[in-house]
C-alpha positions in Angstrom: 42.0 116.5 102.2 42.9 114.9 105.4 41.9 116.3 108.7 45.0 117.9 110.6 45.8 116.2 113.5 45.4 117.4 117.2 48.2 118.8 119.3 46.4 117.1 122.1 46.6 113.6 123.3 42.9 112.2 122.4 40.9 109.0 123.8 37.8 107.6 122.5 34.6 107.3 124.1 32.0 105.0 123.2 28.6 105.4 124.3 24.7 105.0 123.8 22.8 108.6 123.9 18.5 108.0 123.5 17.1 109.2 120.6 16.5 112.8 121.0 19.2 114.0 122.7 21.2 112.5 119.4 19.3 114.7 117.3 19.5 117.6 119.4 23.5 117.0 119.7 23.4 116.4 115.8 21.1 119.6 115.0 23.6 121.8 117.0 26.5 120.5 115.4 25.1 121.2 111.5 23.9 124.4 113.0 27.4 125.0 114.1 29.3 123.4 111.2 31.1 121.6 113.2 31.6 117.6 113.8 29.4 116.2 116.8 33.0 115.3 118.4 33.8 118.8 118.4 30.4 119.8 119.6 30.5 117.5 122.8 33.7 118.1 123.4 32.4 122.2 123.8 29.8 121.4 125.5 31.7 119.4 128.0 34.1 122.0 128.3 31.5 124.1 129.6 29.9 122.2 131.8 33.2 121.7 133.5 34.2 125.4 133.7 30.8 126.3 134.8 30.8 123.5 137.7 34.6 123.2 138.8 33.7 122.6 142.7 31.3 119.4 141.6 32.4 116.6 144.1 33.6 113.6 141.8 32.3 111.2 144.7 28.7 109.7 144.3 25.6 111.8 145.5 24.9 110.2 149.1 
């Protein structure tokens, strides 16, 4: 059975993550039972709720 689809509009992000934060990310997300798209997309969620006023410019 097919996923369902999101009501959201998605992009994809390709990236390169060392080692052990893979298998932390991966740990959490069996822990969880969730996919390690929907666990980084929590945990990004609350990073950004938890740190709304972070300046978007690069630290001086």
């Amino acid at each position: 059975m097919p996923r369902p689809k999101r009501e959201v509009e998605v992009r994809n992000l390709n990236l390169q993550i060392s080692a052990p934060l893979y298998e932390q990310l991966k740990a959490r997300s069996e822990i969880k039972g969730q996919t390690m798209t929907t666990t980084l997309e929590r945990i990004l969620s609350l990073f950004f709720k938890n740190h709304p006023n972070d300046s978007l410019e690069e630290d001086a």
